[in-house]
N, CA, C and O of each residue as an XYZ file, in Angstrom:
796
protein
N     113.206    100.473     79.165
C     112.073    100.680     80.064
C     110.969    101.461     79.349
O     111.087    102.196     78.367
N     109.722    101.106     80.143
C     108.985    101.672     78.994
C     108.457    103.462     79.117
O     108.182    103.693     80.294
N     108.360    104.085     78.672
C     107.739    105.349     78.807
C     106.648    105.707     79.963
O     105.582    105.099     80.055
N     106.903    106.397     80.532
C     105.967    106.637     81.801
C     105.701    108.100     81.989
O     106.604    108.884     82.282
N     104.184    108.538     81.780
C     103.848    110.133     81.910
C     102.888    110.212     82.925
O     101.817    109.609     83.007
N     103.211    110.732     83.413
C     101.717    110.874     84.790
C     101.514    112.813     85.142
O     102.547    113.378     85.500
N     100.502    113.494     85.045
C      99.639    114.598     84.595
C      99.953    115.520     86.145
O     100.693    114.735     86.739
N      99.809    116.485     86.870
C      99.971    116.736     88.075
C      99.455    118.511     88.067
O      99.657    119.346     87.185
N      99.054    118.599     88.809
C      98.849    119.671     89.074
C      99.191    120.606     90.197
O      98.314    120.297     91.003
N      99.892    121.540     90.766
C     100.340    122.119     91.643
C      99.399    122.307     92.216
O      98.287    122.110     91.726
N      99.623    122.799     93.577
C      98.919    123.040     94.807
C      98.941    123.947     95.484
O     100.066    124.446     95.448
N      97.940    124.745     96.455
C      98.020    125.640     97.542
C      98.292    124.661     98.751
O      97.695    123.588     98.847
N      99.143    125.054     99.585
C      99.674    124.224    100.407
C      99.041    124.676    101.530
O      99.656    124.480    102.579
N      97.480    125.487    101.639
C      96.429    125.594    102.299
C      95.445    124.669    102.139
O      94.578    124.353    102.953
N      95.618    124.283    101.115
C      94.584    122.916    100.791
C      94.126    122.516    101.554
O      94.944    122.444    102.472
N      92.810    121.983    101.963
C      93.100    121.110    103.235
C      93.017    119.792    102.351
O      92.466    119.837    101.250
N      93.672    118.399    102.937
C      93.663    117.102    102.352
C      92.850    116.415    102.085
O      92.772    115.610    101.157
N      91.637    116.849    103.466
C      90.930    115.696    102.863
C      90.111    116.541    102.019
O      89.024    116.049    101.716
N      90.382    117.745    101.545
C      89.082    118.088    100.811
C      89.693    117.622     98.971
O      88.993    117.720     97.963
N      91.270    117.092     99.027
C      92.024    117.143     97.801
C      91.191    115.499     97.785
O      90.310    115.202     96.979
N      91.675    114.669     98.772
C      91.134    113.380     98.409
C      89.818    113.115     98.363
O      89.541    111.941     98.118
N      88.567    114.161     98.591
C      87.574    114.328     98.405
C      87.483    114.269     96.663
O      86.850    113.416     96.042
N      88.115    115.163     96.177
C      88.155    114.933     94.788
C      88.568    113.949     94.209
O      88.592    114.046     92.982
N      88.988    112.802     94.749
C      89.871    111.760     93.951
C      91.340    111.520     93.327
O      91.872    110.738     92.539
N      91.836    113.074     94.435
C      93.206    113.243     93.967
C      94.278    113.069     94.780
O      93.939    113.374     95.924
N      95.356    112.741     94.735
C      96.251    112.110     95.748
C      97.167    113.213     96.362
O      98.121    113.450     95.622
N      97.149    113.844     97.336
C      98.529    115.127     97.261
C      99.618    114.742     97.533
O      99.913    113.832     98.309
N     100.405    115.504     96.823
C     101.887    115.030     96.753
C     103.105    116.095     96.593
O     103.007    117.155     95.975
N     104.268    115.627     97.260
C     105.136    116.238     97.231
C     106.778    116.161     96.385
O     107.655    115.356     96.698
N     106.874    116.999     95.490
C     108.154    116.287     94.821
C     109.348    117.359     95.232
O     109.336    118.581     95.080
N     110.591    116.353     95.915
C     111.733    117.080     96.488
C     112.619    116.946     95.373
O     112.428    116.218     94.399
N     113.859    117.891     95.632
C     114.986    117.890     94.977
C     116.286    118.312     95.533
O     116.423    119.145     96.429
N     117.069    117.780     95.034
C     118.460    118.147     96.008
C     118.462    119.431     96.475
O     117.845    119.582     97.529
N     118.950    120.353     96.025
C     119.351    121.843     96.020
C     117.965    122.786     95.902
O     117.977    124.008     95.747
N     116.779    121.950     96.008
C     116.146    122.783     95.175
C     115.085    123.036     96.241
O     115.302    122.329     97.224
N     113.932    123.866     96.380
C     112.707    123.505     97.172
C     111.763    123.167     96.646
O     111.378    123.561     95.545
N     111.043    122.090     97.608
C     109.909    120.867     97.208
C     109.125    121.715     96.540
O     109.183    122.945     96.529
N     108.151    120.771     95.804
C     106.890    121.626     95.170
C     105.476    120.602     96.067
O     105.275    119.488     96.551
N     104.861    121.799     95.854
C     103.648    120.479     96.278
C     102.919    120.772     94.889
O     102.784    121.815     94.249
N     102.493    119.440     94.661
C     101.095    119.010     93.820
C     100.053    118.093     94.390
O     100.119    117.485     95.458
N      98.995    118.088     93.432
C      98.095    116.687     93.546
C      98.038    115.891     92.060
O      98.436    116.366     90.996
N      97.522    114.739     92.234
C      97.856    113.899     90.833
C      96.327    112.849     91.047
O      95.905    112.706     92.195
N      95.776    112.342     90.172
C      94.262    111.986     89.663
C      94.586    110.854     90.541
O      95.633    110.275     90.250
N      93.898    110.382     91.600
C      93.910    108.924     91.780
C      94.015    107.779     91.122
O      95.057    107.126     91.085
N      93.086    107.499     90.632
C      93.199    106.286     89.345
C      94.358    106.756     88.328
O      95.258    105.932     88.170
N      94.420    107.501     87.892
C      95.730    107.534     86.930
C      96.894    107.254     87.403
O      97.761    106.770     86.676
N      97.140    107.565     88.948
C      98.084    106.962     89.728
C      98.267    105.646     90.044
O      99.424    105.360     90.353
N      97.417    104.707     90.057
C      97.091    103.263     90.507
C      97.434    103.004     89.323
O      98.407    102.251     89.348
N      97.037    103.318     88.039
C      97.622    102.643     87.363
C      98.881    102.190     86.544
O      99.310    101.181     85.984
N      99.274    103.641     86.811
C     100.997    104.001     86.479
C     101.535    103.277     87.555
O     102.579    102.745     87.177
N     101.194    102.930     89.148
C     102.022    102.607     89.883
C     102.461    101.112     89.940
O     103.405    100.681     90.604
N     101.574    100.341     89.085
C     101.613     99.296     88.719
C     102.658     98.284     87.644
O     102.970     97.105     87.480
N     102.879     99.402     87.180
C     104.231     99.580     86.417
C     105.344     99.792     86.413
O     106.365     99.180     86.098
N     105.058    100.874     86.854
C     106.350    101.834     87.617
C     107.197    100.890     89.160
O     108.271    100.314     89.327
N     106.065    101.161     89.954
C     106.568    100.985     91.340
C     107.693    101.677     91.897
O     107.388    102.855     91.711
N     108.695    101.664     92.409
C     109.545    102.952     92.962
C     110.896    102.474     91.914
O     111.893    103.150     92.167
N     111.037    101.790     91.173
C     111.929    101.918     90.414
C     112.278    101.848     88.531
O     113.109    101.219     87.876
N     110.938    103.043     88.069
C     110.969    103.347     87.167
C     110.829    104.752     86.736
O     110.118    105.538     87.362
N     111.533    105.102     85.617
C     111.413    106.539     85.622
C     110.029    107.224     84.974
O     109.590    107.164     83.826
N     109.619    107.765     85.930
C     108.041    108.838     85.589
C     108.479    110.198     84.941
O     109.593    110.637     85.227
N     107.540    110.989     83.956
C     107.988    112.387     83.527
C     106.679    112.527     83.777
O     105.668    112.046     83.264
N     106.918    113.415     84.827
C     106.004    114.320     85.251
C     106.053    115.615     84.874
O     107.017    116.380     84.865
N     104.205    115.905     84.366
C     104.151    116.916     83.796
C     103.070    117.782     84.748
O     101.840    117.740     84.773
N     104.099    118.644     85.579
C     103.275    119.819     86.428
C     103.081    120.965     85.390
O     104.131    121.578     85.202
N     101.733    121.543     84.468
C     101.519    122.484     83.689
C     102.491    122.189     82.603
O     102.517    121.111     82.010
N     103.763    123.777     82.225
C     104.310    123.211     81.482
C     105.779    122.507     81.396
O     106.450    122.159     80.424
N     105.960    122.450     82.500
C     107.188    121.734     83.204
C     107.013    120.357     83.361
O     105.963    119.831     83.729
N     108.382    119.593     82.988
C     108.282    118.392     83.000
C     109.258    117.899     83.786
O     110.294    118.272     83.236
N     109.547    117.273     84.759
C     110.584    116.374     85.751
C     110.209    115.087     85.702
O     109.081    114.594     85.725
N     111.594    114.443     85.610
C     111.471    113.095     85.491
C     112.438    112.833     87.284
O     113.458    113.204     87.864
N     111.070    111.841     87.512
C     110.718    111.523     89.210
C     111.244    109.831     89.496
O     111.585    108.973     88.682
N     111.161    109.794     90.725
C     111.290    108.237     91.256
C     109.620    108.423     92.216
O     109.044    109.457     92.555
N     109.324    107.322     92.377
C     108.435    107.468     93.790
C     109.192    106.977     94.607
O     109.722    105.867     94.569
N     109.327    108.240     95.829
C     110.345    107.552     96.559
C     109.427    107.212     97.792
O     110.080    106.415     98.466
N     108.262    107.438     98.375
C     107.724    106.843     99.481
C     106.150    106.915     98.972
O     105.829    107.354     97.868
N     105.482    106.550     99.687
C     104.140    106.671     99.914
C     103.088    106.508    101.323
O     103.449    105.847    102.296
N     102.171    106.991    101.281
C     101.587    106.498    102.788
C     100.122    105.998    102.217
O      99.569    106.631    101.317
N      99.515    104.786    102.817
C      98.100    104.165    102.109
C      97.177    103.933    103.970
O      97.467    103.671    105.138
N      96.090    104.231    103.177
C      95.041    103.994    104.640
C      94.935    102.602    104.660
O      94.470    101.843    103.809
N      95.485    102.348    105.868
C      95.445    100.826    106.627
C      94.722     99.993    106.082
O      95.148     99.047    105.420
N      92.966    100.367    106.399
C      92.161     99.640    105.559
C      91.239     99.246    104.102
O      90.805     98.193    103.634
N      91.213    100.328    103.787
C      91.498    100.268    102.384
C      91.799    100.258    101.338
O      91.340    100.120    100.204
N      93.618    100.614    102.405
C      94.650    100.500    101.280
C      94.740    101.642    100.374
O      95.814    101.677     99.773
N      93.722    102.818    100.032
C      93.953    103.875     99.336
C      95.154    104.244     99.490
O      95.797    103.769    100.426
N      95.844    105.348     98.450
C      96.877    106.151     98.496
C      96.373    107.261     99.027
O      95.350    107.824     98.636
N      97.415    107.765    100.361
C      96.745    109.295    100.738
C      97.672    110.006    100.736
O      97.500    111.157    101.138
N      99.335    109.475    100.168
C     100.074    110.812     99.926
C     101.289    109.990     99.150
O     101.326    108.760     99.122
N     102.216    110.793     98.563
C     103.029    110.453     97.334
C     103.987    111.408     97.827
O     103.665    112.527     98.226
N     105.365    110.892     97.798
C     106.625    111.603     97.506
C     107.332    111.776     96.593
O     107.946    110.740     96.846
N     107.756    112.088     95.860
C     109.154    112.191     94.371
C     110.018    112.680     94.446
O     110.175    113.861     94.757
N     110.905    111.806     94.149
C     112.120    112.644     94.066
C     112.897    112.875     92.628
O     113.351    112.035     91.851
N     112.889    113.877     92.578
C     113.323    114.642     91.147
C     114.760    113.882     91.161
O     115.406    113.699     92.193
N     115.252    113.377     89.585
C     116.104    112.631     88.984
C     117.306    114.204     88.897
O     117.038    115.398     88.767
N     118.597    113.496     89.036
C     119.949    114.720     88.707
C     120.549    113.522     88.032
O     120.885    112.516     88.657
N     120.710    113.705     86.347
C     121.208    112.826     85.717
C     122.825    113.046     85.992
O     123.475    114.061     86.244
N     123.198    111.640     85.835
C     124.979    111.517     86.503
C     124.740    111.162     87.691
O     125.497    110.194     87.766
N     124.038    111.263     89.085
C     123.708    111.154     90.093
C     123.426    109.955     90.337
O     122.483    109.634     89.614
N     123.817    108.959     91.106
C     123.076    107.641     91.609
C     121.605    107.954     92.446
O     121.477    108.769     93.359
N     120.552    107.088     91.881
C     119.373    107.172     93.012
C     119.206    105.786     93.797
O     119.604    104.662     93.493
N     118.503    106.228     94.878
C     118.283    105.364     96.025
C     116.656    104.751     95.703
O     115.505    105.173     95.820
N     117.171    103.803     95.346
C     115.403    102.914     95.294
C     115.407    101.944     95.604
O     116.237    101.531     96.414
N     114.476    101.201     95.076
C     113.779     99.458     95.181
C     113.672     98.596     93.713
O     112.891     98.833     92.791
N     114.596     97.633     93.778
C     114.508     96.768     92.910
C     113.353     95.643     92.767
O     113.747     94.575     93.237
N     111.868     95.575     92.183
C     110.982     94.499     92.317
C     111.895     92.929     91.901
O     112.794     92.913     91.059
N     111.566     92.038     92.463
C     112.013     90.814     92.183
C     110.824     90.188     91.132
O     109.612     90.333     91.296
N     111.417     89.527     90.120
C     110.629     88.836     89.372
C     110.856     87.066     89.737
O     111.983     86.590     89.599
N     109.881     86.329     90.125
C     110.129     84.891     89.925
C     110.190     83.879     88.988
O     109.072     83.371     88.904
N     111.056     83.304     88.178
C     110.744     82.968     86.711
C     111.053     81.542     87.533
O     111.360     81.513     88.725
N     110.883     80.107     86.486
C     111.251     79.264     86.689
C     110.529     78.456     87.606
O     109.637     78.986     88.268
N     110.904     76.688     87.804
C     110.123     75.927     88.243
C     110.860     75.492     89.334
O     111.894     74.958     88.933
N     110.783     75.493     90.371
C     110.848     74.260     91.309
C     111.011     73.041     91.735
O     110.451     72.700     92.778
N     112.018     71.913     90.826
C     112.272     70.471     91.055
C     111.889     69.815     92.447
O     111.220     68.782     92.469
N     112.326     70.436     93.611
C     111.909     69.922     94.826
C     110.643     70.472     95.500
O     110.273     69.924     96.538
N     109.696     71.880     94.827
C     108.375     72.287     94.762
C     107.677     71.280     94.530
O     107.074     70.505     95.272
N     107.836     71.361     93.138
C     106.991     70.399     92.038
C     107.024     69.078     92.340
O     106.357     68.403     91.556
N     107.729     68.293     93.461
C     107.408     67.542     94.205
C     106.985     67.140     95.286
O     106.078     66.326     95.459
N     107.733     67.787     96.229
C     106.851     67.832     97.504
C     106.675     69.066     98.551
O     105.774     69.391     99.324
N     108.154     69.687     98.166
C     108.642     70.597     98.983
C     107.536     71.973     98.890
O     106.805     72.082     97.906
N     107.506     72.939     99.959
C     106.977     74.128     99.911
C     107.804     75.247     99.790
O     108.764     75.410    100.543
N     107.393     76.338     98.555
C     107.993     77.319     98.112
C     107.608     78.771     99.131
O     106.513     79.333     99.105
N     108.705     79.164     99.942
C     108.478     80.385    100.917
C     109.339     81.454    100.073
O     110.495     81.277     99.688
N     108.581     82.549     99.872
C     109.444     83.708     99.423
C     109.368     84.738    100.447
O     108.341     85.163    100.978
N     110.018     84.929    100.565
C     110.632     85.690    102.195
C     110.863     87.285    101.697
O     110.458     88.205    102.408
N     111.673     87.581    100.180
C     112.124     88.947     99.714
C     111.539     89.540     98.598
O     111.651     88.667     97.738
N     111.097     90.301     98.195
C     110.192     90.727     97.312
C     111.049     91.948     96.578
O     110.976     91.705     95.374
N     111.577     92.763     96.718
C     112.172     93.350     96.230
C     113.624     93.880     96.947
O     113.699     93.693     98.162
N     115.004     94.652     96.145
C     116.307     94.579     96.458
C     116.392     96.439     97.040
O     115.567     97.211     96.551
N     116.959     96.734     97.603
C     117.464     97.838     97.847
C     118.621     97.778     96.908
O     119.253     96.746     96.685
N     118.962     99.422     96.149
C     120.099     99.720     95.595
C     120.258    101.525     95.388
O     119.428    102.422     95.537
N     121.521    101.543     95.037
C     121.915    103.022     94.464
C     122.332    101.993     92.776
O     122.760    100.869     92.513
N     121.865    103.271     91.970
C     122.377    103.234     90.605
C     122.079    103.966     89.979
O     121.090    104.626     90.299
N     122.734    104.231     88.816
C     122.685    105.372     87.798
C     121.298    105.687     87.349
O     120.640    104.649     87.286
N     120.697    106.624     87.054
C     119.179    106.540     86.408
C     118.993    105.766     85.403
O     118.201    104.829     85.315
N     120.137    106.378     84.214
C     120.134    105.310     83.302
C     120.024    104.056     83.623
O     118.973    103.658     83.121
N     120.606    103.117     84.256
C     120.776    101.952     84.472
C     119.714    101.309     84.829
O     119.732    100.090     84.659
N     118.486    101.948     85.425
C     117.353    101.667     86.091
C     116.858    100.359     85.349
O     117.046    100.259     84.136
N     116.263     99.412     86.024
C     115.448     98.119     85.708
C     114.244     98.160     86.226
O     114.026     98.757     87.280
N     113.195     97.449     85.460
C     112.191     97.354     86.141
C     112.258     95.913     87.101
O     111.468     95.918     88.045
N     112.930     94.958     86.986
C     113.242     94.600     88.202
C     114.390     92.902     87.933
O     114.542     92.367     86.834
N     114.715     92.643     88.618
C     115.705     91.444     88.877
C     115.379     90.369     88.447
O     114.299     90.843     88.094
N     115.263     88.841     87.990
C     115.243     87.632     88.088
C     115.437     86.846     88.582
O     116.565     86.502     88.229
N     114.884     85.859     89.638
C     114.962     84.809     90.649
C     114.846     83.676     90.166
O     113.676     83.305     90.073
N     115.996     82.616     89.643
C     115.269     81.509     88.707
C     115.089     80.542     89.611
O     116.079     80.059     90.161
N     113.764     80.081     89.929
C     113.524     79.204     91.239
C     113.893     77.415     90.924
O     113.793     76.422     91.645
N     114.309     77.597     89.626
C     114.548     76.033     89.314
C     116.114     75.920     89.799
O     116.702     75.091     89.104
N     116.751     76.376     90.558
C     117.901     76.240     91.366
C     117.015     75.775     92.683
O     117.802     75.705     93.627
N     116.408     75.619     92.875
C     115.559     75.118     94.092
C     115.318     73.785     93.840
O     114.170     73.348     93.923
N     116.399     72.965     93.494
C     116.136     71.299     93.260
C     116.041     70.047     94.410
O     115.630     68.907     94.195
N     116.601     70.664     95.833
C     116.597     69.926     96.614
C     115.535     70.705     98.277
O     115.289     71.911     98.272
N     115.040     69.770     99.546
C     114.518     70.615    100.400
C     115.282     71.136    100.978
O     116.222     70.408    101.297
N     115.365     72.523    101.423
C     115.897     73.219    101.869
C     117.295     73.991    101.475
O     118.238     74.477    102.100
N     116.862     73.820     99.918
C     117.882     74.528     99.151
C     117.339     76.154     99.271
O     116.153     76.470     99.360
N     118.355     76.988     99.255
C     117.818     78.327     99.365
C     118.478     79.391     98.350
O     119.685     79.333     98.117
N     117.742     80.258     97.820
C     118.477     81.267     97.210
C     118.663     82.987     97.998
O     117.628     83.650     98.058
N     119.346     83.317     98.292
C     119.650     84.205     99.073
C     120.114     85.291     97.541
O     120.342     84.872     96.406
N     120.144     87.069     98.134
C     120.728     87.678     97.604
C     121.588     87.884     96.819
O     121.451     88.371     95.697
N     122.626     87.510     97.366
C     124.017     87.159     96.933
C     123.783     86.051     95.356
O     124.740     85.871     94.603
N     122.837     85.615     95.164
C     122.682     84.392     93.998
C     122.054     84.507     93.263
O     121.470     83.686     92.557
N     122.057     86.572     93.314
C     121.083     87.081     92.022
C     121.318     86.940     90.937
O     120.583     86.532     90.038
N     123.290     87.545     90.878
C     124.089     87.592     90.083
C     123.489     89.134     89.463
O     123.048     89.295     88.325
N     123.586     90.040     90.376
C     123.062     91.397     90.093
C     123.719     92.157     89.736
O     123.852     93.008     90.615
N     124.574     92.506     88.398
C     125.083     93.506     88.111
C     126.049     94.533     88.756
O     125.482     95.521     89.223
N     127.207     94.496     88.857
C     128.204     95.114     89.917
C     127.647     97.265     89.515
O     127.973     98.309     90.080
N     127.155     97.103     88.864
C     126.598     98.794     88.310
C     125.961     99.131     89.377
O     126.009    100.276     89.827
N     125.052     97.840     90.096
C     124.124     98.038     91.360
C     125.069     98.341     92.674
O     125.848     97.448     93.008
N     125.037     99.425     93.349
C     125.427     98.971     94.595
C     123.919     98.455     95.273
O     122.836     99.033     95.359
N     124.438     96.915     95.766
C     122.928     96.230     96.589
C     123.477     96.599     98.270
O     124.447     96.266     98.951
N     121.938     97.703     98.526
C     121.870     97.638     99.869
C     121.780     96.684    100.984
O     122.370     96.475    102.043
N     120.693     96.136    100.241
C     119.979     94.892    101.033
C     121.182     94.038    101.339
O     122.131     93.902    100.567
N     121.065     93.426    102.620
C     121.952     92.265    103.144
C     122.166     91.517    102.398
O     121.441     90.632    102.853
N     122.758     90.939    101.238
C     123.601     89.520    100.562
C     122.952     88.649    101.079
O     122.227     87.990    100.334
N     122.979     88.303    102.665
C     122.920     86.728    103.359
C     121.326     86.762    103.144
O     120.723     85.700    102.994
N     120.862     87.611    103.136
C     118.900     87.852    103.164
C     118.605     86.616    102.198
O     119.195     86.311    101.162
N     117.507     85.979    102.839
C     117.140     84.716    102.164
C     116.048     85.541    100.832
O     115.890     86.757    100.942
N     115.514     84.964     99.911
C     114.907     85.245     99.066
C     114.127     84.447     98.543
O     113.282     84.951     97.804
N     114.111     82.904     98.724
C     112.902     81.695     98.343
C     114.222     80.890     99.256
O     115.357     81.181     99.632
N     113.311     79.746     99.333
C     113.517     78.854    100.381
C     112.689     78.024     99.677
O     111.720     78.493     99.079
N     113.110     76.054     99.659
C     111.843     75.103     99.294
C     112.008     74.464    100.712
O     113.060     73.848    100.890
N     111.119     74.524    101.743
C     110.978     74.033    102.542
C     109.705     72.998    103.112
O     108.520     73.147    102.813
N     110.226     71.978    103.957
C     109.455     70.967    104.085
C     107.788     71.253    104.758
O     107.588     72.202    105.516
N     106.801     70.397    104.395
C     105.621     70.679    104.204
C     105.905     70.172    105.929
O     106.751     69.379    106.344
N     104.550     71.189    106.939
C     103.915     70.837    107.731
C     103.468     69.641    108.028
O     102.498     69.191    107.419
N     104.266     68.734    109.275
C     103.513     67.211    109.758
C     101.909     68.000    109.867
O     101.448     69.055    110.301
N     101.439     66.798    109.202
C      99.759     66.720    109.904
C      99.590     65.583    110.656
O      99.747     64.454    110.191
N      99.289     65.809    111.751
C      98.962     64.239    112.648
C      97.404     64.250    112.314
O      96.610     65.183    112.427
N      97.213     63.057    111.908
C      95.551     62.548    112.149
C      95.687     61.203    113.193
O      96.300     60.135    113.203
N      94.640     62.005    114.140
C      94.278     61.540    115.546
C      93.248     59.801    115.002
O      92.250     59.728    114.285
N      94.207     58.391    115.865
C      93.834     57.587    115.435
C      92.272     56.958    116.227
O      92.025     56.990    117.432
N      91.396     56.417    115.135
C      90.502     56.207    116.364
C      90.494     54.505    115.834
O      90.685     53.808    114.838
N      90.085     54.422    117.444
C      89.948     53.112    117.580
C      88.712     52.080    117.180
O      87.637     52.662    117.326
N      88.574     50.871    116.769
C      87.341     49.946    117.041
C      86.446     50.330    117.503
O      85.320     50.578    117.074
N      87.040     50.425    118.706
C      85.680     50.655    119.800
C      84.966     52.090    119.651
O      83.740     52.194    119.668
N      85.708     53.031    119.526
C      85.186     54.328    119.125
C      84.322     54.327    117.973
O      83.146     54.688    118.021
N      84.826     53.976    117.083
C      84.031     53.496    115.539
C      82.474     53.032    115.552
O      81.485     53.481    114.973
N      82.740     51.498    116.822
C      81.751     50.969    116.567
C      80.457     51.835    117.195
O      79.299     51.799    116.778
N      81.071     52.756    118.510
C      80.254     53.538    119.400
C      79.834     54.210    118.605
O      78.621     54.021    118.521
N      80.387     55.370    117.529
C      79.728     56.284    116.567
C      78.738     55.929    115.578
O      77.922     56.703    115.077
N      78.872     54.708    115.338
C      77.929     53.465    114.323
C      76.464     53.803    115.183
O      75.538     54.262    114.516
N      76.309     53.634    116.286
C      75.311     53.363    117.180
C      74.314     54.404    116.916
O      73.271     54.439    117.570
C-alpha cells in the first residue's frame, strides 16, 4: 500500500466550527481505545486529496506537531449540498488488533452478456470487514466477465476474499447483476393519423 501522510493540527475545543471551516480546514476528531480523543483540524484540500486514495481503508500517518499516529478514517459527515467535508473521525491503529472498516470494490473485466445486450447494475460498492492492519487492501476485485449470461449475478460470497478477512457484509448481497434492458413500447400510428399530420 502506498504511503499516506496527512499534516494536522490540534485544536481548542472552544473553537467555534464554522469559524475552523471558515479557514478551509476540516475539524476533526481522532479516538483511541484506552486512550482520550484528541481534537484537531486538517487543510481541506489536502484532505480531498488524500481521501481519494485512502478512503476508509488505508493506513494514514498522521502528523499532529511532533507526534505521529497511524489512523483509519473511520466516519465522516459532508454538507448535503455541496458535498463539502465538515467533520472527520480517526481511529488510531493498535498494531496486533483487528480494525473495523470498508473494503472499496474494484470492477475489472468485461461483460459477455453486457457487451451484448444485457444491462450492467452494480448494486455494492464496497465490503465491510475486521482485519489485521497489516493485512489492509486498498480494495477487492470483481471480475465482471463471469457475467456471461442475463441475469447472471455475482454476489459477495464470489469474491473469493481471503479467509484473513472476516466479511461483515451479508455473503447473499448482490454485487453486479447483467440484467435485461427496459421494454420500450413505441405507440403505433396509423395511415390515417399520418396522412392527417401530412395536412
Amino acid at each position: 500500500m502506498e504511503n499516506l501522510n496527512l499534516n494536522a493540527q490540534a485544536r481548542n475545543t472552544e473553537e467555534k466550527l464554522k469559524d475552523i471551516r471558515a479557514e478551509k480546514m476540516i475539524p476533526a476528531v481522532v479516538y483511541w481505545k484506552n486512550q482520550e480523543a484528541i481534537a484537531i483540524k486538517i487543510d481541506n484540500s489536502e484532505f480531498i486529496k488524500l481521501f481519494r486514495v485512502s478512503w476508509e481503508s488505508h493506513i494514514i500517518n498522521l502528523n499532529i506537531g511532533k507526534k505521529n499516529i497511524e489512523v483509519l478514517v473511520h466516519d465522516y459527515q459532508k454538507e448535503p449540498i455541496k458535498w463539502d467535508f465538515l467533520h472527520i473521525d480517526f481511529f488510531a491503529i493498535t498494531k496486533g488488533e483487528k480494525v473495523h472498516t470498508k473494503i472499496q470494490l474494484k470492477f475489472i473485466g468485461t461483460s459477455k452478456a453486457v457487451k451484448e445486450w444485457a444491462i450492467l447494475e452494480e448494486h455494492t460498492k464496497e465490503v465491510d470487514v475486521k482485519v489485521l492492519p497489516k493485512d489492509l487492501v486498498d480494495s477487492f476485485e470483481v471480475d465482471l466477465s463471469k457475467l456471461e449470461n442475463i441475469w447472471d449475478v455475482i454476489r459477495i460470497s464470489d469474491l473469493n476474499i481471503p479467509s484473513k478477512f472476516e466479511v461483515l457484509t451479508n455473503l447473499d448481497d448482490i454485487v453486479a447483476i447483467a440484467s435485461k434492458p427496459a421494454k420500450v413500447e413505441i405507440e403505433e400510428v396509423t395511415t390515417e393519423e399520418t396522412s392527417e399530420e401530412a395536412k
